[in-house]
N, CA, C and O atoms as CSV, one atom per row, in Angstrom:
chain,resi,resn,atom,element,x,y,z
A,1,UNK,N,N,115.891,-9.784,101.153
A,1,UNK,CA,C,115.284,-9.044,102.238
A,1,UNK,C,C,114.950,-10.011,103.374
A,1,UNK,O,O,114.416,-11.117,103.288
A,2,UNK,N,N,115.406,-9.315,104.524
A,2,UNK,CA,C,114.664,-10.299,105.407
A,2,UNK,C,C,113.918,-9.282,106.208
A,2,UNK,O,O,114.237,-8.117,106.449
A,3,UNK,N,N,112.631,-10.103,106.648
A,3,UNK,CA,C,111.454,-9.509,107.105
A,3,UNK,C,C,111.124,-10.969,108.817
A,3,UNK,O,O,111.083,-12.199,108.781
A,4,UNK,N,N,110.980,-10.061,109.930
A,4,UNK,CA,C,110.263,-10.196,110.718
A,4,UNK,C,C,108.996,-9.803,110.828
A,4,UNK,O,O,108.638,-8.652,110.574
A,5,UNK,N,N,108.091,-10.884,111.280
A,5,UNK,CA,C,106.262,-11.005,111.144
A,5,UNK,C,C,106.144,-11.123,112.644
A,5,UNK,O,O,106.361,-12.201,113.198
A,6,UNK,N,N,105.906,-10.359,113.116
A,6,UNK,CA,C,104.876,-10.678,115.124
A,6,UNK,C,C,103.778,-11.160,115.135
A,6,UNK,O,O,103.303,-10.420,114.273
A,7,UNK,N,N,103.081,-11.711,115.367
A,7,UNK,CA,C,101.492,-11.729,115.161
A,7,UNK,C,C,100.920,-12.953,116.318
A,7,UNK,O,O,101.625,-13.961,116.269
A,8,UNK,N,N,100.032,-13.016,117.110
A,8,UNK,CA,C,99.753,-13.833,118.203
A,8,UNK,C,C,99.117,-15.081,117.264
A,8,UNK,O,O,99.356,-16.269,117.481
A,9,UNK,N,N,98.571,-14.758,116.573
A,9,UNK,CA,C,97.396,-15.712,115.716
A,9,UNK,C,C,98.500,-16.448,114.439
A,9,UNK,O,O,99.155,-15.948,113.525
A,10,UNK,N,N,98.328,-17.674,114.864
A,10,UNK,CA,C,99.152,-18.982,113.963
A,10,UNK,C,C,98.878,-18.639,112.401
A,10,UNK,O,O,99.780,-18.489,111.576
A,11,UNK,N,N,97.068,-18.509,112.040
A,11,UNK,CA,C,97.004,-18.512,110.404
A,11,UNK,C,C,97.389,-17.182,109.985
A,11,UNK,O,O,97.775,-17.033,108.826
A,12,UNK,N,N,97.328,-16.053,110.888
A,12,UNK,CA,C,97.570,-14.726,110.599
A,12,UNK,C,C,99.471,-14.734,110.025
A,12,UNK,O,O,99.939,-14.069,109.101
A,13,UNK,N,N,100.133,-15.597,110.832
A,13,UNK,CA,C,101.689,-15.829,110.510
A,13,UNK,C,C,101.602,-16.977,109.731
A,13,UNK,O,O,102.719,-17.489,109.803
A,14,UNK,N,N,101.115,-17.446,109.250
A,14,UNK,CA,C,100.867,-18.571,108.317
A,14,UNK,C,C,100.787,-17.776,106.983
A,14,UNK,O,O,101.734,-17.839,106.199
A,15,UNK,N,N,99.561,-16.943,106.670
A,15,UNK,CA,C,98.946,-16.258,105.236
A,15,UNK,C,C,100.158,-15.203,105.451
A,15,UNK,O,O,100.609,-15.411,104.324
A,16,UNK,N,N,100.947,-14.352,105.919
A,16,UNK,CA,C,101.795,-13.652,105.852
A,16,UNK,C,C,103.146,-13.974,105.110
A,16,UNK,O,O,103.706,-13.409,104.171
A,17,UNK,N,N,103.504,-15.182,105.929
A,17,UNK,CA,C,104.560,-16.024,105.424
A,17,UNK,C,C,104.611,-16.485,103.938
A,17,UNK,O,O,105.447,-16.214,103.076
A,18,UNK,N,N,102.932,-17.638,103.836
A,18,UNK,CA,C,103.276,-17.396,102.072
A,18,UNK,C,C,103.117,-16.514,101.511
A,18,UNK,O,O,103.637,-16.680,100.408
A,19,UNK,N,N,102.597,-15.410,101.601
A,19,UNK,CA,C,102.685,-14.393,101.001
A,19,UNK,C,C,103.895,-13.660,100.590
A,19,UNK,O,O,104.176,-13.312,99.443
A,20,UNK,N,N,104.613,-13.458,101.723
A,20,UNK,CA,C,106.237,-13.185,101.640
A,20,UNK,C,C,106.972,-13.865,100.724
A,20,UNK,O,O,107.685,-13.364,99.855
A,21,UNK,N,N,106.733,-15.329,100.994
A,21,UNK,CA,C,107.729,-16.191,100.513
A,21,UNK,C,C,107.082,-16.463,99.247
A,21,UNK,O,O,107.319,-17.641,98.978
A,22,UNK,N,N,106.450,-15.984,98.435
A,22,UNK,CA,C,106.061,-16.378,97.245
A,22,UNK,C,C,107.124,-14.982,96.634
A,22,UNK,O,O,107.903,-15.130,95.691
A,23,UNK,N,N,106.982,-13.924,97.243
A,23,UNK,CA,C,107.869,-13.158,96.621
A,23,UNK,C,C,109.439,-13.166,96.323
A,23,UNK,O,O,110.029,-12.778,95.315
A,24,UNK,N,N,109.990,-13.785,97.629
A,24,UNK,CA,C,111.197,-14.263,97.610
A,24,UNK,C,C,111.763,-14.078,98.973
A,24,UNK,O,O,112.699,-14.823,99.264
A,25,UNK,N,N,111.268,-13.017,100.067
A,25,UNK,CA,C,111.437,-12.488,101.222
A,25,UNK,C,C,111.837,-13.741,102.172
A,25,UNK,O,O,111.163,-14.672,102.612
A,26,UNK,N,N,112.873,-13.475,102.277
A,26,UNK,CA,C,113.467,-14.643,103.974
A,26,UNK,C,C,112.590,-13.996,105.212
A,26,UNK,O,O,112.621,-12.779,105.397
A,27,UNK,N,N,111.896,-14.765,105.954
A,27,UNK,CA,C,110.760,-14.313,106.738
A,27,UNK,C,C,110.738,-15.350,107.970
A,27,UNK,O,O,110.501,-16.557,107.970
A,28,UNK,N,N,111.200,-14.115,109.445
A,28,UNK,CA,C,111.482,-14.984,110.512
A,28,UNK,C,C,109.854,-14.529,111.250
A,28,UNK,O,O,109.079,-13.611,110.982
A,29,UNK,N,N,109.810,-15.440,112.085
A,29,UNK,CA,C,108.042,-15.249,112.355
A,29,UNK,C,C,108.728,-14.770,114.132
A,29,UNK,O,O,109.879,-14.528,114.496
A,30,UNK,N,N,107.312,-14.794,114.951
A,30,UNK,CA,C,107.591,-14.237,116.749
A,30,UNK,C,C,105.739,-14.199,116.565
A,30,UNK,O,O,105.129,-13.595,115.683
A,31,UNK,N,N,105.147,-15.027,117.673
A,31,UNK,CA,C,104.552,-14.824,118.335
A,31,UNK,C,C,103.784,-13.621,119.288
A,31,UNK,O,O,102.669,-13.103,119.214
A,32,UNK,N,N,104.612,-13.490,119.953
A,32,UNK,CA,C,104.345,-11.945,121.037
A,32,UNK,C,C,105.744,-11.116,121.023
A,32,UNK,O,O,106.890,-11.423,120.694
A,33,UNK,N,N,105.109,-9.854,121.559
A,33,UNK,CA,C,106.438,-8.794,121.852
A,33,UNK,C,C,107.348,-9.054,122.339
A,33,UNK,O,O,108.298,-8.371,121.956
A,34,UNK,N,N,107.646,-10.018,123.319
A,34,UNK,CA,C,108.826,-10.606,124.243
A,34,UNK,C,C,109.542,-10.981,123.083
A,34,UNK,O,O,110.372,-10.264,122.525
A,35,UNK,N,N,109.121,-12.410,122.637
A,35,UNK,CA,C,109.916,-13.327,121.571
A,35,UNK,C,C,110.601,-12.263,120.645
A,35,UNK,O,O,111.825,-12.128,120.629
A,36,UNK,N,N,109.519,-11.312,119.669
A,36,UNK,CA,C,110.082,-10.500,119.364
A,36,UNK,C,C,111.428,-9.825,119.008
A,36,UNK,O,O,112.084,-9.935,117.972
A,37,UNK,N,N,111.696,-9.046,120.207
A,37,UNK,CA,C,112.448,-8.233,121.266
A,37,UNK,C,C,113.910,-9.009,120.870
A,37,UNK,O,O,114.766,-8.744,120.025
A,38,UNK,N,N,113.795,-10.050,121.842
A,38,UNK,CA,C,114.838,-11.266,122.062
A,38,UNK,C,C,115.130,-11.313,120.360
A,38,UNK,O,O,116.006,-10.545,119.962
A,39,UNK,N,N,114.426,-12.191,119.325
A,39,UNK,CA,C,114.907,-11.967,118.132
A,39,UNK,C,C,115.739,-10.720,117.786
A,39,UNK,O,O,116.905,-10.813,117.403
A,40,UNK,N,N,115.170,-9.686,117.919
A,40,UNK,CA,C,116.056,-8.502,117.258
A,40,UNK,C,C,117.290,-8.336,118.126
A,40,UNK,O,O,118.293,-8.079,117.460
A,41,UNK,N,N,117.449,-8.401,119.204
A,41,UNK,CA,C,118.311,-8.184,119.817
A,41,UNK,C,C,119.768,-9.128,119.436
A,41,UNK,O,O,120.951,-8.797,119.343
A,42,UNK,N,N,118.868,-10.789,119.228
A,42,UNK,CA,C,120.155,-11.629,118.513
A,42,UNK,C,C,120.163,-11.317,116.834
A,42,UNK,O,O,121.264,-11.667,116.407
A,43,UNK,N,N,119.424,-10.851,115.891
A,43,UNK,CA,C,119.977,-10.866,114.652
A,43,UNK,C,C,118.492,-9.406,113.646
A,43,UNK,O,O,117.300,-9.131,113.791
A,44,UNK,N,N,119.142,-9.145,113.131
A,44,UNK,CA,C,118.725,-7.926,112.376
A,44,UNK,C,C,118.121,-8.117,111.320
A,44,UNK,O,O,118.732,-8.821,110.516
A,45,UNK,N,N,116.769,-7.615,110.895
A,45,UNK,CA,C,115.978,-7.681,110.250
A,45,UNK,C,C,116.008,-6.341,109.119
A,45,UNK,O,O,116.727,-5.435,109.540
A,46,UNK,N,N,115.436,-6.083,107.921
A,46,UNK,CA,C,115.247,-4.786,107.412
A,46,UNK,C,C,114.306,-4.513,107.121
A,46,UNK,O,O,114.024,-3.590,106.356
A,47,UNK,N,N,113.214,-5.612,107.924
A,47,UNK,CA,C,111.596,-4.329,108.073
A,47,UNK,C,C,110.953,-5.683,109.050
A,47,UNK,O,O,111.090,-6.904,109.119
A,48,UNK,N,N,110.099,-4.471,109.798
A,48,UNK,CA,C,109.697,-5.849,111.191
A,48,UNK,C,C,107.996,-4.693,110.831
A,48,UNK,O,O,107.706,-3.503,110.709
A,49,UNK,N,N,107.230,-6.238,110.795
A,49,UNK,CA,C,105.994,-6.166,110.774
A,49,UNK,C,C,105.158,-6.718,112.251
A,49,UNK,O,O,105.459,-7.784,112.790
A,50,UNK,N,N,104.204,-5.904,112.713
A,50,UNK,CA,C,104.207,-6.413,114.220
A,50,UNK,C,C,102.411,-6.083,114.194
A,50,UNK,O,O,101.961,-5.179,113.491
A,51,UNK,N,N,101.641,-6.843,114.947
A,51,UNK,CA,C,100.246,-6.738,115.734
A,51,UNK,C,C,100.379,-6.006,116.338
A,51,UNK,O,O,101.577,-5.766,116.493
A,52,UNK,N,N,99.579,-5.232,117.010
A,52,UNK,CA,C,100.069,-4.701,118.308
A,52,UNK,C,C,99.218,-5.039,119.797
A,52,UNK,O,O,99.538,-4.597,120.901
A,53,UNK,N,N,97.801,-6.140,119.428
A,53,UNK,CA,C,97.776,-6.334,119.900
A,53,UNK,C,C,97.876,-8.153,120.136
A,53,UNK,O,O,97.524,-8.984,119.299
A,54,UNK,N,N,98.628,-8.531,121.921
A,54,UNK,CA,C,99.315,-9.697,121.919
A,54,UNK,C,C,99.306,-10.030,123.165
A,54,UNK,O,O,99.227,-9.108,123.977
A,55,UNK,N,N,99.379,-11.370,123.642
A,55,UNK,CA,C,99.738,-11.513,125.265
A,55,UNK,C,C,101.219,-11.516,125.098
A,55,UNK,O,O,101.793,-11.458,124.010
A,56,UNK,N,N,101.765,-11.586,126.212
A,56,UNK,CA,C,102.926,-11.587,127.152
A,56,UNK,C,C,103.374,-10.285,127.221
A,56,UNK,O,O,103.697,-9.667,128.235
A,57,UNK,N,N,103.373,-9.659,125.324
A,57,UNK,CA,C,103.909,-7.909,125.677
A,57,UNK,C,C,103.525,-7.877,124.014
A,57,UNK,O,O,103.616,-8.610,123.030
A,58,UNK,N,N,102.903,-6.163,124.482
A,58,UNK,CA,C,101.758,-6.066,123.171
A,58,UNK,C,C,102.981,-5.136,122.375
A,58,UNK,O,O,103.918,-4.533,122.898
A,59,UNK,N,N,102.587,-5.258,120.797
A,59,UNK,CA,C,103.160,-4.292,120.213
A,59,UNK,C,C,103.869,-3.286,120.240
A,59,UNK,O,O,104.996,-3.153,119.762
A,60,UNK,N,N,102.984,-2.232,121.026
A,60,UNK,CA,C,103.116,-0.913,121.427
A,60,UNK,C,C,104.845,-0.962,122.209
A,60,UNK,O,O,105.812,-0.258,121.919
A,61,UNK,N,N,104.774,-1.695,122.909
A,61,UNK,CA,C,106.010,-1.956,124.225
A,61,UNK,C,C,106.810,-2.267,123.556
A,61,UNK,O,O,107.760,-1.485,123.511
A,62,UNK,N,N,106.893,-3.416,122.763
A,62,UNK,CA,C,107.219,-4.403,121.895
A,62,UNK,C,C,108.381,-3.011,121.103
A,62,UNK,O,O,109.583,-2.955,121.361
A,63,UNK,N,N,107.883,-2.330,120.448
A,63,UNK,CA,C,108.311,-1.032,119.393
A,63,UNK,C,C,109.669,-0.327,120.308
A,63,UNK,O,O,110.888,-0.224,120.177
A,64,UNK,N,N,108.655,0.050,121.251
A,64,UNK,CA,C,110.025,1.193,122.552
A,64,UNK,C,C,110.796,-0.021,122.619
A,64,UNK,O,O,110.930,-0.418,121.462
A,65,UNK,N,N,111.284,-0.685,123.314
A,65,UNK,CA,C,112.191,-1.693,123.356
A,65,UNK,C,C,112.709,-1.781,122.333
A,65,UNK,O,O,113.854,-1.339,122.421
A,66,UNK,N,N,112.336,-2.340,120.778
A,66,UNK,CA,C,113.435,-2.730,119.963
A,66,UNK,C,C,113.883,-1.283,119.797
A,66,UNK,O,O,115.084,-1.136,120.023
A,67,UNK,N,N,113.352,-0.394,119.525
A,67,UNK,CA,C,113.865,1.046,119.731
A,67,UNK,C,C,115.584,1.487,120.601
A,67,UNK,O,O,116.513,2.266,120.387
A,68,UNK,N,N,115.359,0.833,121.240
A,68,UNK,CA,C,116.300,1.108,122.558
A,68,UNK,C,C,117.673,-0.181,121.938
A,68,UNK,O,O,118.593,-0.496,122.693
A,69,UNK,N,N,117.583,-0.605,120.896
A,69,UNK,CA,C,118.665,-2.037,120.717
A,69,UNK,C,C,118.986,-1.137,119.202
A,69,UNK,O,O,118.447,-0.323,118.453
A,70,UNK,N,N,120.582,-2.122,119.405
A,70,UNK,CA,C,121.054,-1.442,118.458
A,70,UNK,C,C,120.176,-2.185,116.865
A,70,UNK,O,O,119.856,-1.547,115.862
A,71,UNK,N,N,120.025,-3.317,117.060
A,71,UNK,CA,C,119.388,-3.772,115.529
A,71,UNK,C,C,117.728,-3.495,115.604
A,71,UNK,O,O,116.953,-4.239,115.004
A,72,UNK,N,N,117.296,-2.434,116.343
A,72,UNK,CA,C,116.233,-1.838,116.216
A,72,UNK,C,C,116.047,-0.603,115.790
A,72,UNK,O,O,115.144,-0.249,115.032
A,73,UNK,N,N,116.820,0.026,116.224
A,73,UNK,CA,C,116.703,1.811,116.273
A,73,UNK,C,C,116.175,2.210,115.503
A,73,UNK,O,O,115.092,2.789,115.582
A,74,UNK,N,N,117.175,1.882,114.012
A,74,UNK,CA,C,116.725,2.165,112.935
A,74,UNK,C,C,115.926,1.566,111.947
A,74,UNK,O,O,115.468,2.227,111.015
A,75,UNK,N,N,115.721,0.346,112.084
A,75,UNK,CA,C,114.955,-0.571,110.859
A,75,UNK,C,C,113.470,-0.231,110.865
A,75,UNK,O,O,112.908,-0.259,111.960
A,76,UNK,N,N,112.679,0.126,109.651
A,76,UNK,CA,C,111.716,0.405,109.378
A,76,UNK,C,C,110.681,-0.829,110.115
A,76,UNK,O,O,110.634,-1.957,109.624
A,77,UNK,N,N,109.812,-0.420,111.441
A,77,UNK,CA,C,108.686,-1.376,111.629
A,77,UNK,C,C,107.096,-0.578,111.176
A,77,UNK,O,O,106.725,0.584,111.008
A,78,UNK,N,N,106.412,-2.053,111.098
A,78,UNK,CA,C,104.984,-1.476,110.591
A,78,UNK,C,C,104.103,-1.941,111.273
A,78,UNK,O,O,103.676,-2.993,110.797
A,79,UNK,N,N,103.574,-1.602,112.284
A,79,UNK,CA,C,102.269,-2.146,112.930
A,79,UNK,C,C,101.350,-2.234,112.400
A,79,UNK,O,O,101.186,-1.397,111.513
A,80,UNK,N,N,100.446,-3.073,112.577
A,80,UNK,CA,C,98.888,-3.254,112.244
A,80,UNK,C,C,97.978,-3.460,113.450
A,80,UNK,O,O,98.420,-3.722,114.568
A,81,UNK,N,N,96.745,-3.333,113.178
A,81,UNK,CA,C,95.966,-3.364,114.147
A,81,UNK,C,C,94.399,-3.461,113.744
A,81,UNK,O,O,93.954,-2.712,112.874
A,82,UNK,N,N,93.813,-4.135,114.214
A,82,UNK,CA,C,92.005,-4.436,113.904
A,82,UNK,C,C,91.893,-2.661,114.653
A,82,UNK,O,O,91.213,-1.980,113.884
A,83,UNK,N,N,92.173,-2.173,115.373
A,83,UNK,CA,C,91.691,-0.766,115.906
A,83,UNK,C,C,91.709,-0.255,114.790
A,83,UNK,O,O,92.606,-0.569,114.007
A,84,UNK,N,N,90.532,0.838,114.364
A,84,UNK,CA,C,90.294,1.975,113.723
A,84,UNK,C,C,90.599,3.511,114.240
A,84,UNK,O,O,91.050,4.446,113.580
A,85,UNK,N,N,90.050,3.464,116.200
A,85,UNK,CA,C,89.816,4.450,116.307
A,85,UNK,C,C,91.478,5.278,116.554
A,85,UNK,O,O,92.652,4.912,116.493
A,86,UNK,N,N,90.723,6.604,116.864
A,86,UNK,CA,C,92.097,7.454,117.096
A,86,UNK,C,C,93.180,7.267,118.084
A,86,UNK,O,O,94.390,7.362,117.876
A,87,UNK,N,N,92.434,6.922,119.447
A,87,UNK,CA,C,92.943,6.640,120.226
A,87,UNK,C,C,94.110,5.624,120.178
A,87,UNK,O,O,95.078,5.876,120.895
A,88,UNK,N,N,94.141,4.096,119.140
A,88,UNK,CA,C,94.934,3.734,119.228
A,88,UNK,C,C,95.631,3.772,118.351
A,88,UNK,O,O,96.659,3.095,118.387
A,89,UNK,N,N,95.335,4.569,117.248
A,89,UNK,CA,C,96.414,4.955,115.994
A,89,UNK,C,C,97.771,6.512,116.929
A,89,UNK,O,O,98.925,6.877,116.709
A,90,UNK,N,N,96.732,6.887,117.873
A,90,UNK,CA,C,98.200,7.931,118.731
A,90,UNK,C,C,99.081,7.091,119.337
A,90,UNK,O,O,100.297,7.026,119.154
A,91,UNK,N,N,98.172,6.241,120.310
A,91,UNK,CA,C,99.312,5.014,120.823
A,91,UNK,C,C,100.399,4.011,120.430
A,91,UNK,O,O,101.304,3.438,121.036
A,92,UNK,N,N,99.857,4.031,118.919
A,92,UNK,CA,C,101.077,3.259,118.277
A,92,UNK,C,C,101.504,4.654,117.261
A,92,UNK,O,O,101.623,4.139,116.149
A,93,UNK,N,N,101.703,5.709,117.155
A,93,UNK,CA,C,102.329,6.516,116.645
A,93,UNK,C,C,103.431,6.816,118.041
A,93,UNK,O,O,104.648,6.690,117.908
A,94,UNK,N,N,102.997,7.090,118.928
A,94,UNK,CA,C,103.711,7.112,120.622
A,94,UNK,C,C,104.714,5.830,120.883
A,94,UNK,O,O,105.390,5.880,121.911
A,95,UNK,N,N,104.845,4.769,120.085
A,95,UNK,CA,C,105.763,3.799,120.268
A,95,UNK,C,C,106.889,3.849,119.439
A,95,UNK,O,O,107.980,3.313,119.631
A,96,UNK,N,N,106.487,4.610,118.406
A,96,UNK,CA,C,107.766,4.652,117.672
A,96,UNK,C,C,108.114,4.024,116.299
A,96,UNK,O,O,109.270,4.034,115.875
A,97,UNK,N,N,106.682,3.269,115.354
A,97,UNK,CA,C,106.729,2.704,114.656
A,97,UNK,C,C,107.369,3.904,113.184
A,97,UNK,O,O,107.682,5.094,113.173
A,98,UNK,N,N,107.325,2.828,112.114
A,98,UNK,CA,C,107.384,3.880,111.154
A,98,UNK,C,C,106.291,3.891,110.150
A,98,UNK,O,O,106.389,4.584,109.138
A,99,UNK,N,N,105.198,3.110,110.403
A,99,UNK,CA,C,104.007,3.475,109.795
A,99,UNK,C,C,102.910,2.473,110.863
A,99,UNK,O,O,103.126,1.609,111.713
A,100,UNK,N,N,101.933,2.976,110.418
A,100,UNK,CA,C,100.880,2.260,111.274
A,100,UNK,C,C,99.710,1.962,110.268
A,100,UNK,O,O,99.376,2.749,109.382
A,101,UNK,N,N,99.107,0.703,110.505
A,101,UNK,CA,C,98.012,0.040,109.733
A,101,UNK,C,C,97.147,0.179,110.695
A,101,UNK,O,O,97.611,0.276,111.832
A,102,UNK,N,N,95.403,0.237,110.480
A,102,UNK,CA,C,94.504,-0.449,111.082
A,102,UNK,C,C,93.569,-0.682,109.915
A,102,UNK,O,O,93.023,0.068,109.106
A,103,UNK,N,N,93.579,-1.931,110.110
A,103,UNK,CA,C,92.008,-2.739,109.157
A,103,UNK,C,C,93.106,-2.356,107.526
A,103,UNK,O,O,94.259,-2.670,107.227
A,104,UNK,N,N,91.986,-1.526,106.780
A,104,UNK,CA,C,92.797,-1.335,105.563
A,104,UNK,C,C,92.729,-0.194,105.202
A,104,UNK,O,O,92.298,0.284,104.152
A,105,UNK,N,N,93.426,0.547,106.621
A,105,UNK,CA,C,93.709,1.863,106.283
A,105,UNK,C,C,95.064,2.347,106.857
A,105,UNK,O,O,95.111,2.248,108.084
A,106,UNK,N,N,96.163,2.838,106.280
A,106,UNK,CA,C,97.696,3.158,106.508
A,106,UNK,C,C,97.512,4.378,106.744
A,106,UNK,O,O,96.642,5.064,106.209
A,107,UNK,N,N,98.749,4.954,108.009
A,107,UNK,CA,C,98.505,6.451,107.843
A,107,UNK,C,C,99.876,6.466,108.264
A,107,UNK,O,O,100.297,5.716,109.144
A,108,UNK,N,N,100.909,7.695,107.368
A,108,UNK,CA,C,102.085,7.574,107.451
A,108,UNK,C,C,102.157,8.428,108.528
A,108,UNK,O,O,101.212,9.210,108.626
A,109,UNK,N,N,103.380,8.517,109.706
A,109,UNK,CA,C,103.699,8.569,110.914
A,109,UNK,C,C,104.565,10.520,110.640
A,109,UNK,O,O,105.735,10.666,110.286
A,110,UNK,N,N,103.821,11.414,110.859
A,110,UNK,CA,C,104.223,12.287,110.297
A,110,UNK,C,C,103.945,13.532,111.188
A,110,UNK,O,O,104.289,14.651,110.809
């Protein structure tokens, strides 16, 4: 499996990574939504895990865009987010993910 990780915060893509890689998961990392983007566009992932929130280009954007590429369209992404409230669980349902996290609560995109 290979898995793309977004995340602005170094230890946040740090504890992700071994985590992955203790399982066996080939795991390409990205910074912000831009870097991102650019990754998927040169090589294809089969599940992209993303922050949503980030400088240069947040999550949310981050989602519509790989959306719009062919090694995006379809590959299962999963946002996360420190947000609880509603407001930004619609906003990242409105981007196009295929599930959405906040804190440690999942709500499938339905």
């Amino acid at each position: 499996m290979n898995l793309l990780l977004v995340d602005d915060v170094r230890e946040t893509r740090d504890f992700f990574r071994f985590a992955f890689e203790l399982e066996g998961i080939q795991i390409r990392l990205a910074s912000n939504g831009s870097e991102a983007v650019e990754m998927v566009a040169a090589e294809s992932s089969d599940v992209i895990v993303m922050d949503v929130e980030m400088p240069q280009m947040n999550g949310w954007d981050a989602v519509r865009q790989m959306r719009e590429i062919p090694n995006g369209a379809d590959v299962p992404i999963l946002t996360f987010s420190a947000y609880c409230d509603d407001n930004s669980y619609h906003k990242s349902v409105a981007s196009g993910p295929t599930r959405c996290c906040a804190n440690r609560c999942c709500r499938a995109n339905s």
